[in-house]
Structure formats: structure tokens, C-alpha cells
C-alpha positions as a Markdown table, in Angstrom:
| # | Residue | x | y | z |
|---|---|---|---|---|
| 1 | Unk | 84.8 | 120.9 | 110.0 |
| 2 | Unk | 85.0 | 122.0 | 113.7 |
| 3 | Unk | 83.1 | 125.3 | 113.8 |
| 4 | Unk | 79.3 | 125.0 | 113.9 |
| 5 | Unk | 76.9 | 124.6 | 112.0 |
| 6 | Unk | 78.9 | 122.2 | 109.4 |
| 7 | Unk | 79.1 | 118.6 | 109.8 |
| 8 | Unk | 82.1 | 117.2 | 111.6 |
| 9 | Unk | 85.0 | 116.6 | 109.3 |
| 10 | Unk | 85.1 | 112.7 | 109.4 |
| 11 | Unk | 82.0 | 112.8 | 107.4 |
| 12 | Unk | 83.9 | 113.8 | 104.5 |
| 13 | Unk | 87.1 | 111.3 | 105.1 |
| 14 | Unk | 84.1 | 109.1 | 105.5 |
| 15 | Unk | 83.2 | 109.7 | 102.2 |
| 16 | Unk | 86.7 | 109.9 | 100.6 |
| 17 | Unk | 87.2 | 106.1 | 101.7 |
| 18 | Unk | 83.7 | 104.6 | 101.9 |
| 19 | Unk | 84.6 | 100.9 | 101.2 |
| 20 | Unk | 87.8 | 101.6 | 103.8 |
| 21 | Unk | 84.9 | 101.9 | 106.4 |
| 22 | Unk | 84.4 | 104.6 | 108.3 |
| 23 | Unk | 84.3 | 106.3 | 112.4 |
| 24 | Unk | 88.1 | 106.7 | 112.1 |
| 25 | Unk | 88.3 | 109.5 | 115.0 |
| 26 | Unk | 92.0 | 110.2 | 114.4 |
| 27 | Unk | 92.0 | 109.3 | 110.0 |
| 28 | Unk | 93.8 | 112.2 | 109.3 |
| 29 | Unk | 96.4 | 112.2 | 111.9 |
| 30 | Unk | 97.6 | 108.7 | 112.8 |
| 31 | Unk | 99.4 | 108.2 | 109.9 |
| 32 | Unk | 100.9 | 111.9 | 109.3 |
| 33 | Unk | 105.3 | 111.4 | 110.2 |
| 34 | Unk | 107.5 | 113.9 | 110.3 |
| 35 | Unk | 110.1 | 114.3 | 107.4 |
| 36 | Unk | 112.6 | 117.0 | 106.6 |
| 37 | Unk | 111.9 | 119.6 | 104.3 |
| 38 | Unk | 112.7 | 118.6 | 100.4 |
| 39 | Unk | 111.5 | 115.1 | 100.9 |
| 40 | Unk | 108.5 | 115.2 | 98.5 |
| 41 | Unk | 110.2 | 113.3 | 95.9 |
| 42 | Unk | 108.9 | 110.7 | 94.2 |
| 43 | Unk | 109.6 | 107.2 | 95.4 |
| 44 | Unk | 111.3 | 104.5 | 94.1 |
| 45 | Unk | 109.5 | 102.2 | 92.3 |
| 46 | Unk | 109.1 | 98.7 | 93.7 |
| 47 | Unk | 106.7 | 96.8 | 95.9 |
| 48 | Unk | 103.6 | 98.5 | 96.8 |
| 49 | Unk | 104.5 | 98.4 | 100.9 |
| 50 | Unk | 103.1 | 101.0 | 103.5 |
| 51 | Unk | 106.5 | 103.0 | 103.5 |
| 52 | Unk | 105.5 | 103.8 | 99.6 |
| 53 | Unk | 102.2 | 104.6 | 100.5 |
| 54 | Unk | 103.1 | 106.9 | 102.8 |
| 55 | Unk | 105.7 | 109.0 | 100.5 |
| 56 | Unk | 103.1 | 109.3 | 97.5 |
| 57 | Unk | 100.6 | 110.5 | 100.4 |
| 58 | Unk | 103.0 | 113.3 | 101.4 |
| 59 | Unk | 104.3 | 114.3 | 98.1 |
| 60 | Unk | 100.7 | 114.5 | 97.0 |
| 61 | Unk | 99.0 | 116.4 | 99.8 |
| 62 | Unk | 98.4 | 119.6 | 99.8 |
| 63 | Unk | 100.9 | 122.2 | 101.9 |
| 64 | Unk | 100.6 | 125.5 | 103.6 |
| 65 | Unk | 102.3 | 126.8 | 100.5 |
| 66 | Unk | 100.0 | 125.6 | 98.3 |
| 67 | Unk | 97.2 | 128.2 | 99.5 |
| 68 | Unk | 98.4 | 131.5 | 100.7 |
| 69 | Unk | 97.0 | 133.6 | 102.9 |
| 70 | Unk | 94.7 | 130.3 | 104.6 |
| 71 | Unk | 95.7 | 129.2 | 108.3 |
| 72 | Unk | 97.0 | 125.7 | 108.8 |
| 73 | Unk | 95.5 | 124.3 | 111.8 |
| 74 | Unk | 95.6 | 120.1 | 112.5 |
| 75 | Unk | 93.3 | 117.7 | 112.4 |
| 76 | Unk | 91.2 | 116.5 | 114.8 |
| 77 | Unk | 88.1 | 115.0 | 114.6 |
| 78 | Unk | 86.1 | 112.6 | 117.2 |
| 79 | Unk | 82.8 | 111.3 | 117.1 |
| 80 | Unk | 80.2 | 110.7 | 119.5 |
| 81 | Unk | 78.2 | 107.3 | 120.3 |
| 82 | Unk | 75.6 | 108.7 | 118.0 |
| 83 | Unk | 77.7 | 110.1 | 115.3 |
| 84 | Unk | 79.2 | 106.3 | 115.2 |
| 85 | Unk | 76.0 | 104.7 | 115.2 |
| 86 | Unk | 74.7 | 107.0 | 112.5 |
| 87 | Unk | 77.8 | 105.9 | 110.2 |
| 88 | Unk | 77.1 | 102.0 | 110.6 |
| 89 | Unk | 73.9 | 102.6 | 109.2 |
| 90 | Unk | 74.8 | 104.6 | 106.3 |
| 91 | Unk | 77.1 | 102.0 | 105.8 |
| 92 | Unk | 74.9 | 99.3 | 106.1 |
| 93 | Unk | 72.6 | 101.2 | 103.5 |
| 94 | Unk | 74.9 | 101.3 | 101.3 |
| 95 | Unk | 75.0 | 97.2 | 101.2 |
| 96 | Unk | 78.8 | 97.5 | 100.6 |
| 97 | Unk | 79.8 | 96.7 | 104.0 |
| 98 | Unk | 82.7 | 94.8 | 104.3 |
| 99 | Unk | 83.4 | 94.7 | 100.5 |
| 100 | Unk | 86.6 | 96.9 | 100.6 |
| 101 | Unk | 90.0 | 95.8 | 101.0 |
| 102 | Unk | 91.7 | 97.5 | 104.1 |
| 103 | Unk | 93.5 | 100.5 | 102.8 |
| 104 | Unk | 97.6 | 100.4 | 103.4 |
| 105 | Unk | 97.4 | 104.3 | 104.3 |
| 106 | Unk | 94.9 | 106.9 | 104.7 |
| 107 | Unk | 96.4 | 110.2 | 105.4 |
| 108 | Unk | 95.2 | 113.8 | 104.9 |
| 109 | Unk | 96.3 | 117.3 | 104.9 |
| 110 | Unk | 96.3 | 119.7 | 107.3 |
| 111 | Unk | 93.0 | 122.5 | 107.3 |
| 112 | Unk | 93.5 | 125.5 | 105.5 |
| 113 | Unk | 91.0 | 128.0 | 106.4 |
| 114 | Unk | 90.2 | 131.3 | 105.5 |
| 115 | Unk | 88.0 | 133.8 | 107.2 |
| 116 | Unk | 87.1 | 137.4 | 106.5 |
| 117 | Unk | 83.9 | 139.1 | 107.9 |
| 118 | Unk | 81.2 | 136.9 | 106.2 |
| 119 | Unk | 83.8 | 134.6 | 103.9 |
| 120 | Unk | 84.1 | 131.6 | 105.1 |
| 121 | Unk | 86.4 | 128.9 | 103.3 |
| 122 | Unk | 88.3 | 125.6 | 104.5 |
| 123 | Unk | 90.1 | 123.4 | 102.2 |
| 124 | Unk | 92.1 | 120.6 | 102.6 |
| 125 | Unk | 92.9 | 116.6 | 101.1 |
| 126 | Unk | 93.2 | 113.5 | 101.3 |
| 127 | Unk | 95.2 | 110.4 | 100.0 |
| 128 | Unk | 94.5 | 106.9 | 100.3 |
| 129 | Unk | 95.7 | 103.8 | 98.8 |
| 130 | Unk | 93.9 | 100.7 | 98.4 |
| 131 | Unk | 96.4 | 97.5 | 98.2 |
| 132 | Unk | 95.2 | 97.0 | 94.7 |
| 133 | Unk | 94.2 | 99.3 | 91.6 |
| 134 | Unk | 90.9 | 97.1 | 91.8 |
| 135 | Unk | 90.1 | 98.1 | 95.4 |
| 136 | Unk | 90.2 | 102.1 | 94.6 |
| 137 | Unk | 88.0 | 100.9 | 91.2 |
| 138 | Unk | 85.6 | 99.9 | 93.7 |
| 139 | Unk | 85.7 | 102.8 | 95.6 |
| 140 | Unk | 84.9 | 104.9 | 92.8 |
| 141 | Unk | 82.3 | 102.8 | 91.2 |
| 142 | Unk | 80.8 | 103.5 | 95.0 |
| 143 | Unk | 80.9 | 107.2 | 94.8 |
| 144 | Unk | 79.0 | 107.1 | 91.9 |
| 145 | Unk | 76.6 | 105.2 | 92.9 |
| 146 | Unk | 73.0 | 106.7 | 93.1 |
| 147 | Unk | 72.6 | 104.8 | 96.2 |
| 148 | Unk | 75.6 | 105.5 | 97.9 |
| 149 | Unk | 74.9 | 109.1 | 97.1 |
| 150 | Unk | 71.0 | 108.6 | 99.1 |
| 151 | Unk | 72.7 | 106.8 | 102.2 |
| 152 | Unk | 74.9 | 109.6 | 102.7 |
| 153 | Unk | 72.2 | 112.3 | 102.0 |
| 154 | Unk | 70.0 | 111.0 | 104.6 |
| 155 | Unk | 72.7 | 110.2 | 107.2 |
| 156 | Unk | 73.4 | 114.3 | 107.1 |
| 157 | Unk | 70.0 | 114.6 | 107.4 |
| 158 | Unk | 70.1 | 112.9 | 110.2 |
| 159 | Unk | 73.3 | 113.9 | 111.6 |
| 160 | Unk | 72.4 | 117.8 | 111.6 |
| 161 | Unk | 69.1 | 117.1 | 113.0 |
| 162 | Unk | 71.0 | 116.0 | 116.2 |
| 163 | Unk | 73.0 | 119.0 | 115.8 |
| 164 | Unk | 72.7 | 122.0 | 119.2 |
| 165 | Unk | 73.2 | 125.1 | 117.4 |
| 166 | Unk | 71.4 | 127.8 | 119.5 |
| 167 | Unk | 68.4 | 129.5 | 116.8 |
| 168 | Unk | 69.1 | 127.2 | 114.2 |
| 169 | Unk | 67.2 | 124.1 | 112.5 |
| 170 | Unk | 68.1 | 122.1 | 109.7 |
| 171 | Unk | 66.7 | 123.1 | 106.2 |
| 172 | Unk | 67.5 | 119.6 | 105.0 |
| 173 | Unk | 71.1 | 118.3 | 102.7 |
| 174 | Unk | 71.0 | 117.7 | 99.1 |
| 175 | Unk | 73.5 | 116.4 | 96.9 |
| 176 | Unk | 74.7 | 116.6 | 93.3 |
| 177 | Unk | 77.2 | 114.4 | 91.7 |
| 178 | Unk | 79.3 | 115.0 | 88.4 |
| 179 | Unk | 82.4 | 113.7 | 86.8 |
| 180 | Unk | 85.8 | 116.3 | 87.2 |
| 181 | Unk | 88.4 | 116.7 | 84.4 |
| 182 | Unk | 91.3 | 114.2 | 85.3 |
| 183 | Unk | 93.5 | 113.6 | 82.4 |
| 184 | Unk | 95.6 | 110.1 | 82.7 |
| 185 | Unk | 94.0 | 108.9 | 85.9 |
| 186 | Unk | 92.0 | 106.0 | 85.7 |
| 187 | Unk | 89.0 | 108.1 | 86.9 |
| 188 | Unk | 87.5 | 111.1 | 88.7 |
| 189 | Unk | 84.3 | 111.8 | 91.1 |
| 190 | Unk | 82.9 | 115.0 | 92.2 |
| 191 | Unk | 80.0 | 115.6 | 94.6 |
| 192 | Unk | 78.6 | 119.1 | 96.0 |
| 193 | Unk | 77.0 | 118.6 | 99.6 |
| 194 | Unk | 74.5 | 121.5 | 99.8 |
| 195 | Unk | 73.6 | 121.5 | 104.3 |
| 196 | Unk | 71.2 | 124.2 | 104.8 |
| 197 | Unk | 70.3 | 125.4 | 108.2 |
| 198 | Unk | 67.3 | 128.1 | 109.2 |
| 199 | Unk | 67.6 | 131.0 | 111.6 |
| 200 | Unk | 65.2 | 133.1 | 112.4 |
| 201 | Unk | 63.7 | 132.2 | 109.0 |
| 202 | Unk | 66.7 | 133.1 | 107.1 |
| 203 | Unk | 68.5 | 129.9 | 105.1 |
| 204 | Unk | 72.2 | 129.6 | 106.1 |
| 205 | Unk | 73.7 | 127.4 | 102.8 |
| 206 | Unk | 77.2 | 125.2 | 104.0 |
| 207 | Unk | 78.6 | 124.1 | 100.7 |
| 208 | Unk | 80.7 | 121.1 | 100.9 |
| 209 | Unk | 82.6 | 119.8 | 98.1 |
| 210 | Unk | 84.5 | 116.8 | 97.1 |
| 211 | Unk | 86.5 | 116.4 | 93.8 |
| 212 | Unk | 88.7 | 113.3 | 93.6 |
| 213 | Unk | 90.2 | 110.8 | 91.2 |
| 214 | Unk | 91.7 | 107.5 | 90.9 |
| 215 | Unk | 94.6 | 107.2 | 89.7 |
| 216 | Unk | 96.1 | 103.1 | 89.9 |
| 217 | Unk | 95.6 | 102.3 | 93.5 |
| 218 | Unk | 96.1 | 105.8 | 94.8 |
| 219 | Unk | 92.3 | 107.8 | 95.1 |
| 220 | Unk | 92.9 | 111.2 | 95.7 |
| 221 | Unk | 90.5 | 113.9 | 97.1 |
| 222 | Unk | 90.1 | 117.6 | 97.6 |
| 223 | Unk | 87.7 | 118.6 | 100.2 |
| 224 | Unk | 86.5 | 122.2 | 100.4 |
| 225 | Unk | 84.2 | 124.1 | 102.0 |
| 226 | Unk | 82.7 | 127.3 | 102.5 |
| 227 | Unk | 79.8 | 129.1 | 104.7 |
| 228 | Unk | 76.6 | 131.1 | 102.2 |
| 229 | Unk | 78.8 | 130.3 | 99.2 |
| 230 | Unk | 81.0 | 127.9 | 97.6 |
| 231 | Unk | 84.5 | 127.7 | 97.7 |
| 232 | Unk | 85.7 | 129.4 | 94.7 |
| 233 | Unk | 85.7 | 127.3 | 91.2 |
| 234 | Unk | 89.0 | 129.1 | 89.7 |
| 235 | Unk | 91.2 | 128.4 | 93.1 |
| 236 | Unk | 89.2 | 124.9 | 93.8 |
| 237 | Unk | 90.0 | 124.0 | 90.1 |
| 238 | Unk | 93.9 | 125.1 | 90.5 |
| 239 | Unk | 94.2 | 122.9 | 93.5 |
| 240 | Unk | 92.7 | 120.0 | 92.3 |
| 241 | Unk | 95.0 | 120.6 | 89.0 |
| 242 | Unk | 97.9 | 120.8 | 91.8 |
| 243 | Unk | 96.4 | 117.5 | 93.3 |
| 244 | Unk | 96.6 | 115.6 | 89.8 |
| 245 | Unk | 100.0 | 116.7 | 88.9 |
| 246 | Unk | 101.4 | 115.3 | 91.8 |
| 247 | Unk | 100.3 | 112.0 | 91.7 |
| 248 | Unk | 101.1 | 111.3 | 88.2 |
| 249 | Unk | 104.6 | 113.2 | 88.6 |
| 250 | Unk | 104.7 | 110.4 | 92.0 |
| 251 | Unk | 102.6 | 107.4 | 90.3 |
| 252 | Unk | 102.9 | 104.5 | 92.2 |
């Protein structure tokens, strides 16, 4: 997310493919290619190769269409020497550095955002596959790991501390795990990122949420996000129904 006080959106891709590694500055854009309109079929089965990859990730992730009345805008995030820094360590913490097969693509949706007077909402995805079923197992045996879960907490901890927002301290990050609904995919993650920051002794609550599965070696995630409250269950549950659909409709 771009607009203060939120974390910076690589956090989240971050989180979406841990064991990939993470302080990807352009993660969400490198591997985005321009295809003409009706080409979300499914693709033919054969060889797991990159060019496969890449059309499940497209048919997958989520359009402009898929949430009306949100503005698309790209992706863009960077991060500074300390924001790299910050995501060895929590890496390191984690003691699973290394441990993940590279990923043949990583490619995300655009950022749908809606705002009106006080609401606040952003959603968006992600797609990644591993070269192996067994690498995005690993992946999600990682997110839901207690541990993982404490690295991460305390490298937002850290990470908003460093944070310049005029008025405003950090109230400290909390996080709560749980297990969506996937039926047919091999498995399914959820976490809620609470991010609270103080001004003038009022508590600002930024609710960051992450609901993916794995499904073969496709791991799928739906990242939304939204500023005092959360983004809404009924429309966060119809996109991550969407989400689900897609990739068993486009199984690798």
C-alpha cells in the first residue's frame, strides 16, 4: 500500500511468497505481458514451463471487472536500504532462508481501491507457482507456522516504527491466523494483520488481510485492506470464491 500510514505493499507479496524470498521491488510488475482480450482460457495441459505459469497467473488474477466501482491503479513498490535490511532479518528469523525452490512466476494484480469520505478499502492478488506441488506445500506449512507468524509481527513492528507520518506513532501490529474454506485445493491460509497507529491519542486501526490457498503448485492469495475497518467479509469472501474457481477451472 502507497498511502500512509500502511505498510508498503511488498510486505504482503513478501508474505504471499515467503520461501520465494523476499525485497522484490518490481514483484508484481516484471512479470505482467500484455495479451488481447478473451485470452483467459485455460491452458493446455503439458509441461509445467514459465509460458504455463504465466497463463494460469492471468486467468486467475483478479480484473477491473471483478470489483466495480474500485479504481485500478499499477503496481509499484520499492524499498529503501532499511526496508531491505529489515526483510533479511525477518527472513533469517524465520530459519527458512534459502529452503524454497525459486518460483517459475510471481505475478499479481493490479490495486483496486476504493475511497469515500472515511472508507478506505484496497484489494488486490497474487499468483505464484512453485516448480513443484512440494515447494508451494512448503510454503504453506510456513504460513502457518507460529514462528513465521512472530518474525513477521515484529518486523512490522519495526518497520512502522521507522515510519514519518507527521502526529502519528505506532500502537504496535498483531496478528491472527486461521484456516479459509477452499474446497478441492490442497490447502488454504488466512492471516489478519491488525497495524495500529496513535494520533493525538486516538488509535487509527489498518487492517490487512491475506486469504490464500494452494492448490498443486499454484498458491494463490487475496490481499485486502482497509483504513479503521476491515475490508468487508461478504465481498472479501465473494472474491476469494472468484479466486478459487479460477484456478481449479485453469488447474495446472
Amino acid at each position: 500500500m502507497r498511502r500512509a500510514p500502511i505498510v508498503p505493499f511488498a510486505l504482503a507479496l513478501c508474505v504471499a511468497g515467503l520461501l520465494a524470498g523476499c525485497g522484490k521491488s518490481d514483484l508484481t510488475t516484471s512479470n505482467r505481458e500484455t495479451h488481447p482480450a478473451g485470452s483467459r482460457s485455460a491452458a493446455v495441459k503439458g509441461p509445467l514451463t514459465r509460458a504455463r505459469a504465466l497463463a494460469f497467473a492471468r486467468a486467475v488474477n483478479l480484473t477491473q471487472t471483478d470489483v466495480p466501482g474500485f479504481t485500478a491503479t499499477e503496481q509499484h513498490a520499492s524499498s529503501s536500504a532499511r526496508e531491505r535490511q529489515l526483510e533479511r532479518k525477518m527472513v533469517d528469523c524465520t530459519g527458512i532462508s534459502g529452503g524454497g525452490a525459486k518460483s517459475l512466476v510471481e505475478q499479481g494484480s493490479k490495486d483496486f481501491r476504493f475511497k469515500r469520505q472515511i472508507v478506505d478499502l484496497s484489494v488486490s492478488s497474487e499468483v505464484s507457482v512453485a516448480s513443484s506441488a512440494a515447494g508451494a506445500e512448503r510454503t504453506l506449512k510456513a504460513l502457518h507456522s507460529s514462528r513465521v507468524r512472530s518474525c513477521f509481527s515484529g518486523y512490522l513492528t519495526r518497520l512502522l516504527q521507522g515510519q514519518r507520518v507527521s502526529g502519528a506513532t505506532s500502537g504496535g501490529v498483531t496478528i491472527q491466523s486461521g484456516t479459509p474454506p477452499a474446497p478441492g485445493a490442497s490447502g488454504s491460509f488466512g492471516w489478519r494483520v491488525t497495524a495500529t497507529f496513535i494520533v493525538h491519542r486516538i488509535k487509527l486501526p489498518i487492517y490487512l488481510d491475506f486469504l490464500g490457498f494452494v492448490d498443486g503448485p499454484s498458491e494463490v492469495t487475496l490481499l485486502s485492506s482497509g483504513l479503521l475497518r476491515p475490508f468487508p467479509a461478504e465481498a472479501q469472501q465473494h472474491l476469494f470464491k472468484l479466486l478459487l474457481s479460477r484456478a481449479k477451472a485453469n488447474a495446472l
